[in-house]
N, C-alpha and C positions, 0 to 999 in steps of 0.2 A: 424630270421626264420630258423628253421633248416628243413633241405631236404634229404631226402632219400640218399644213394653214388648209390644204384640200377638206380636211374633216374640221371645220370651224362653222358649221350651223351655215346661220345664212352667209348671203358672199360677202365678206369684211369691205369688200372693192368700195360696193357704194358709200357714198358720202354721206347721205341721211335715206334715213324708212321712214318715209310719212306716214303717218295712220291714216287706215281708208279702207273702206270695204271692199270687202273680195267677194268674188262672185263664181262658181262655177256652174255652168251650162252641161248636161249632160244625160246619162239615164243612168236607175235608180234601182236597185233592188237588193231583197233579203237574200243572206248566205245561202248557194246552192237553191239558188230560184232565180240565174240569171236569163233565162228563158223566159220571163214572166215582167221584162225594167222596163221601168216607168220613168217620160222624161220629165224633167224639173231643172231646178236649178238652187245651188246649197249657196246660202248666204253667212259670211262670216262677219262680224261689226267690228270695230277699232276695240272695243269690250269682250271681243272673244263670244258674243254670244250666233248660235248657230242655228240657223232655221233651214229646213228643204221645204221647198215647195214643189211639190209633185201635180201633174194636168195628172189626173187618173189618182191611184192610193193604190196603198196594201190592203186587202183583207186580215184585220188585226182581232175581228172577232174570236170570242170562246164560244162554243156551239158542243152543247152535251146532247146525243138522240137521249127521247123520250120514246115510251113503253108503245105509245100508237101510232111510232113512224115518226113523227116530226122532231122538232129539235127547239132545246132550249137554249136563249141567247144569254149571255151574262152581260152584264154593265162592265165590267171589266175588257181590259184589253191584252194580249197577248203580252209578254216583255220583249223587248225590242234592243237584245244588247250588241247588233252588227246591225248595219246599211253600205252595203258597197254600192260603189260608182265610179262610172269613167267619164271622163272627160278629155276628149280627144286622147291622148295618149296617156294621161295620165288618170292614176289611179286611185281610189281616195276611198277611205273608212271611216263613216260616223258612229261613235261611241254611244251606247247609252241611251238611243233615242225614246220619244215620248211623241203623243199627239196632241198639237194644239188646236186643229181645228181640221175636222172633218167635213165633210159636205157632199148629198147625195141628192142628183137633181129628178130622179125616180122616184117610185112610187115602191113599197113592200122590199122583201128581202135582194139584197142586190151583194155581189158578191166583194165587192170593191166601191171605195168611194170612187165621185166624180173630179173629187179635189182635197188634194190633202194635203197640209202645213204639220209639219214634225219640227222638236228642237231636240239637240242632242247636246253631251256634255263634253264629248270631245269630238275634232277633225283631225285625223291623220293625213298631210297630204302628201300622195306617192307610192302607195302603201295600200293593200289589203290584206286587212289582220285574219287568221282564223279564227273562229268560232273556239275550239278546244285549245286554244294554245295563250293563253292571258298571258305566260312569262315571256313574252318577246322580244326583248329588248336588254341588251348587254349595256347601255350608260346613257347619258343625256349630255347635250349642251345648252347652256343654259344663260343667257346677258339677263343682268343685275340691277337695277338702279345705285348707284354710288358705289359700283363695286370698284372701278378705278381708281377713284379717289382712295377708300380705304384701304389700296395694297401698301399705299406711303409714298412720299414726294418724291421717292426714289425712283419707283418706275415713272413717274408720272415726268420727272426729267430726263429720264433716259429715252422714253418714250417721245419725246419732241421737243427738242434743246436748241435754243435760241441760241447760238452764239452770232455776234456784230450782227450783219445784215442778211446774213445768211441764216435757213433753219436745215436741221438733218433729221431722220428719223431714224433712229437707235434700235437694233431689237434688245429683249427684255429676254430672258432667262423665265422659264418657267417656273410656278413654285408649287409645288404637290405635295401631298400627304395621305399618310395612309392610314384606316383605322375599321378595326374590324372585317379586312379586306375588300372596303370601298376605299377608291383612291379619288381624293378631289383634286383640283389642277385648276390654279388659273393661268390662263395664258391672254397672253397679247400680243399683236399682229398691227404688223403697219398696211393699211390699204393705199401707202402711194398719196401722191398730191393732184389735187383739181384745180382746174382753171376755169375762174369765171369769167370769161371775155364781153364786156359791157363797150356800149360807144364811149363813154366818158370814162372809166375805169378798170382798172384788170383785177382779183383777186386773185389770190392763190392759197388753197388749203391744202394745209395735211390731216390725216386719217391716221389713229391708231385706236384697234379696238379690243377690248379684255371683256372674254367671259370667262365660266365655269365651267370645266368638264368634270363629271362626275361617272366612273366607271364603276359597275357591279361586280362581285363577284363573282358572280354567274350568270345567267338568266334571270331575267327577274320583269314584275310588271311595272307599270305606269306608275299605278298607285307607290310601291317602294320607290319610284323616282322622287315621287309629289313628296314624300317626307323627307327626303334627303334637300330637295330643294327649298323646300318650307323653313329647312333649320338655319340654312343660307340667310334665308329672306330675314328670317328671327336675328340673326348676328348683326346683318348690316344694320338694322330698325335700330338696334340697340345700340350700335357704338356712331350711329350718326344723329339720333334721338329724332328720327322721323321716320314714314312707312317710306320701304325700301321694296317695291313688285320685282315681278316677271316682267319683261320688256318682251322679250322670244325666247322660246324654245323650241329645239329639235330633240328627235331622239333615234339612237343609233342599233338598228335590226340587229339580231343574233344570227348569225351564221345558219339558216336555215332555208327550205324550198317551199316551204309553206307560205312563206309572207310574199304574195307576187307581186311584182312589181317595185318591188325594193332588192337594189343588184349587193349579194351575199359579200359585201366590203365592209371593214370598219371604218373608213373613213366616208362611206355613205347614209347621211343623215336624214332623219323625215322631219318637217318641221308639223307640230302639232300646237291646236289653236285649242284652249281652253278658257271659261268665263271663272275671272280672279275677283277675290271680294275689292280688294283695293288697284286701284286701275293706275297704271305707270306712266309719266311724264317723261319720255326719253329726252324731248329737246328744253325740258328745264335747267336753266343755270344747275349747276352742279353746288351743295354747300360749303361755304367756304372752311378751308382748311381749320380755322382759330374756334368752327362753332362743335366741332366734335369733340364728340367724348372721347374716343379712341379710336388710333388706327393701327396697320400693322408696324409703325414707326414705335409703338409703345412695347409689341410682343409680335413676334413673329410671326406670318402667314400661317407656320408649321403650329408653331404652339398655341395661338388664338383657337384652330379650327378643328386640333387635337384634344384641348381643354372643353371647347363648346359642344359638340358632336355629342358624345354621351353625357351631358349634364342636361342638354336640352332632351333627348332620348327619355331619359329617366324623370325630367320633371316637365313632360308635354303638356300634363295637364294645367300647372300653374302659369308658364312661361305662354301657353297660346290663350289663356286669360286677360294677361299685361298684353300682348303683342295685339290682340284683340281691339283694344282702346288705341293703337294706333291705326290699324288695315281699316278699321269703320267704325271712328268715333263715335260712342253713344251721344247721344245731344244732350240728355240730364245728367248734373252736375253728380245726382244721387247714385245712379248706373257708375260711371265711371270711375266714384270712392269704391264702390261695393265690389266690381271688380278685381282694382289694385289690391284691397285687404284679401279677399279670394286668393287671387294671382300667388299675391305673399306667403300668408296659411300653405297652401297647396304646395307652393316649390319645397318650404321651410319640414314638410311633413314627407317629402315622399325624396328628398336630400338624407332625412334625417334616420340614419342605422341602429341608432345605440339603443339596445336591446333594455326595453320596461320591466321595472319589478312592480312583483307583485304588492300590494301595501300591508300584508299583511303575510306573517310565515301561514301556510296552508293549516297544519297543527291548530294555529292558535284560531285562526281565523272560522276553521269547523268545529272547534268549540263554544266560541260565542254566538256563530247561526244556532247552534243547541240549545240553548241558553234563551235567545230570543223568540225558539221555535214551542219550548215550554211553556213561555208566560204566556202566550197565544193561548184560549179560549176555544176556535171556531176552525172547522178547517179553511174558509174561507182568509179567517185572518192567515193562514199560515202561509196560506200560498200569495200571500199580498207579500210574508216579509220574504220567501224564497225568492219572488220578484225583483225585487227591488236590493237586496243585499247580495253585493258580488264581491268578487276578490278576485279583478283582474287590472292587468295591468296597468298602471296612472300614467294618461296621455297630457302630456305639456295643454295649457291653456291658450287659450287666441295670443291674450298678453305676454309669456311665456315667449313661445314662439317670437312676437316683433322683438323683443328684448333681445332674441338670440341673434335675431335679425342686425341689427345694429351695434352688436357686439365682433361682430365679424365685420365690418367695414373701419376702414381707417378711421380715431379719432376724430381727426385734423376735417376728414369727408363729410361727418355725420354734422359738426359744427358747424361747417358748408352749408350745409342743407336744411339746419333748423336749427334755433337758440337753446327749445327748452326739449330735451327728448321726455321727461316725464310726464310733460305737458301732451306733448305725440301719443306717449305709448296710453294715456289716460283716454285723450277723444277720439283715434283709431278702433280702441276694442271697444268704446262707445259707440260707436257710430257703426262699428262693423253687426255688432249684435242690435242695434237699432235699427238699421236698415235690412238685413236678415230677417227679423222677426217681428218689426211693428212699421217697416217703411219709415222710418224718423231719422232722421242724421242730425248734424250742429249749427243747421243751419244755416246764418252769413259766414259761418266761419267754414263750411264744406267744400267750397273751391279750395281753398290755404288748404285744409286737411290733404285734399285728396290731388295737388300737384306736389305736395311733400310726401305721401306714403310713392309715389309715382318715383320720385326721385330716387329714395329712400331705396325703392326695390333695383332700380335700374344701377346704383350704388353696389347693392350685395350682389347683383350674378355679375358685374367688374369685379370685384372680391374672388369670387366664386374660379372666375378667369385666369385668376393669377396676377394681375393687372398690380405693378407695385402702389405705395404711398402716394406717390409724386402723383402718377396718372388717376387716382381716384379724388386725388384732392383738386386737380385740373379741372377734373368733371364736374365734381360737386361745384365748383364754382359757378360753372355754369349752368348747372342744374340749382341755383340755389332758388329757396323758396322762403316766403315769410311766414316762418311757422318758427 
């Protein structure tokens, strides 16, 4: 699927995006109370975090009349889920706002502060959203950390090939997929060459840049982007074995007259600032090629993000456990086991289909509650053994589970990765059920424990992946641990 370079988020032209705060200057008000704006000025950080500061405020009180004419105040405050504003010609929606600090230089009830600092959870810039219409937005684009790197040395040659003394810049062929009628697409685009003219020296760079486009099915909101692009961020973490952010994102209006200020094109984008738990290094060295686990040089763009999309969907709750302990490393050695065994359990149970019998035929099983219900004395005893005697289905144990865990990754991988597995699968559901219920793990041995259940997991969803022998025995090499 070939895409527009015009609908490519921000303009690929430039050479680098510094980080640095943004600022807009403007006036300020609630949905259908633009009669009533307040100036200020919305602050955005290199962190994405977003604050207004308003000369003046909103009245965000709750005020219920009382039986004798007056009115009772609440400690509460209104919710605050739009703020529009303009800024000289452009036009902007703060998501989600809150109040951090109000401030009244009066005396008794006043209807509005004198000064008022709001944060909000997201910035739309260009764009104001309506109130009633959350689905607005037909797809995202979305830059990666290590996402170049991971498409494979193929584009990453074709994309800026040295030959002799001369360099060219190649275009790259798109590569998309489709699943569940979301289409993902990365694309790459050459921005052309820069000249840096110095007294002493001349430089000259070339520019090629690859993001994510991700198209909806239909309408759909923010939030349905935020998971789509979370499962991105979850693949790269995982096949480059470090946190892999958001760098930028935009996001591209639906065909409607409602969103003003944003012209009813697909290929016009709104870039939107949001605060990420793990915060991106765009101008970091990139990892070198020999330290990953896998690229698309091992399985295909198609088949990588076809495999991953709903195995990550279906096991969010283990897989954002592990990815966890990458975005915002816990500091104790004890957190960080306890979550990888989580992470594990979690994936290993909500993967796992195969339909539980019961332990006992139902027949035989309501004959011996009978039986047991006899020799009982007291009603109380009775209802002690209806308690406690069931006949329902027998769920795999912690132990169980690692077992199957490592039954599903390559021999050759798991050898990789540790000498003794029975040695593993003994001080993991140790340490898993110690730390669960009495806070106790193994001690000096807890770091070794828990960089090999670490491994171990990031092992079986490669497995999981389709990822052959060769490529899992690559990784575990480098994932090996002393255990």
């Amino acid at each position: 699927m070939a895409l527009n370079a015009a609908g490519y988020g921000q303009r690929v032209s430039a050479m680098r995006q510094d980080w640095n705060v943004q600022t807009y200057q403007g006036t300020w008000w609630l949905p259908d109370e633009e009669d009533d704006a307040q100036p200020g000025t919305l602050t955005i950080s290199d962190r994405g975090d977003i604050t207004l500061d308003l000369i003046g405020g909103f009245d965000l009180s709750i005020r219920t009349p009382t039986e004798n004419g007056g009115w009772a105040v609440s400690a509460d405050e209104r919710d605050v889920p739009l703020i529009h504003g303009r800024t000289g010609n452009l036009n902007i929606t703060i998501q989600d706002a809150w109040t951090r600090k109000s401030i009244a230089f009066g005396f008794g009830f006043s209807d509005r502060p004198d000064a008022h600092s709001l944060g909000g959870n997201r910035a739309f810039i260009g764009v104001h959203l309506p109130v009633d219409e959350p689905a607005a937005w037909q797809g995202c684009w979305v830059q990666l950390e290590n996402l170049a790197p991971w498409l494979g040395p193929e584009s990453i040659r074709q994309s800026a090939e040295i030959r002799s003394t001369s360099a060219e810049l190649v275009s790259v062929a798109d590569r998309s997929v489709a699943i569940d009628g979301w289409a993902y697409t990365a694309v790459t685009r050459n921005g052309g060459f820069d000249f840096d003219i110095q007294r002493g020296d001349v430089s000259v760079v070339g520019l090629t840049s690859t993001r994510l486009r991700i198209d909806a099915p239909g309408p759909c909101t923010i939030e349905h982007l935020d998971e789509r692009v979370k499962a991105f961020m979850d693949l790269l973490t995982l096949a480059s074995g470090t946190a892999c952010g958001v760098i930028s994102m935009s996001v591209i209006p639906v065909e409607v007259p409602q969103l003003a200020g944003a012209r009813a094109q697909s290929h016009i984008d709104v870039p939107v600032h949001a605060r990420h738990v793990h915060q991106p290094d765009p101008h970091a060295p990139a990892r070198p090629r020999h330290d990953w686990r896998f690229t698309c040089a091992d399985r295909t763009f198609e088949e990588l993000v076809a495999a991953w999309i709903p195995l990550q969907r279906q096991a969010i709750a283990g897989t954002s456990a592990y990815f966890g302990n990458y975005y915002d490393r816990p500091g104790y050695t004890e957190s960080r086991a306890l979550l990888n065994a989580v992470a594990a359990e979690a994936t290993h149970r909500s993967l796992d289909t195969e339909p539980r019998q019961r332990e006992l035929d139902q027949e035989d099983f309501t004959n011996r509650l009978q039986r047991a219900l006899d020799a009982m004395t007291t009603d109380e005893e009775r209802a002690w053994i209806r308690r406690k005697l069931r006949n329902s289905a027998a769920e795999p144990s912690f132990r169980q589970r690692m077992r199957s865990i490592i039954q599903r990754i390559n021999e050759d991988a798991v050898a990789a990765i540790m000498s003794d597995v029975a040695q593993w699968l003994g001080d993991i559901t140790k340490t898993r059920n110690g730390l669960a219920h009495e806070a106790v793990g193994l001690g000096d041995r807890l770091l070794e424990l828990e960089q090999a259940t670490d491994a171990t997991y990031a092992a079986y969803l490669m497995a999981l992946l389709g990822l052959d022998s060769a490529a899992q025995q690559r990784a575990a090499v480098k994932m090996r641990r002393p255990y």
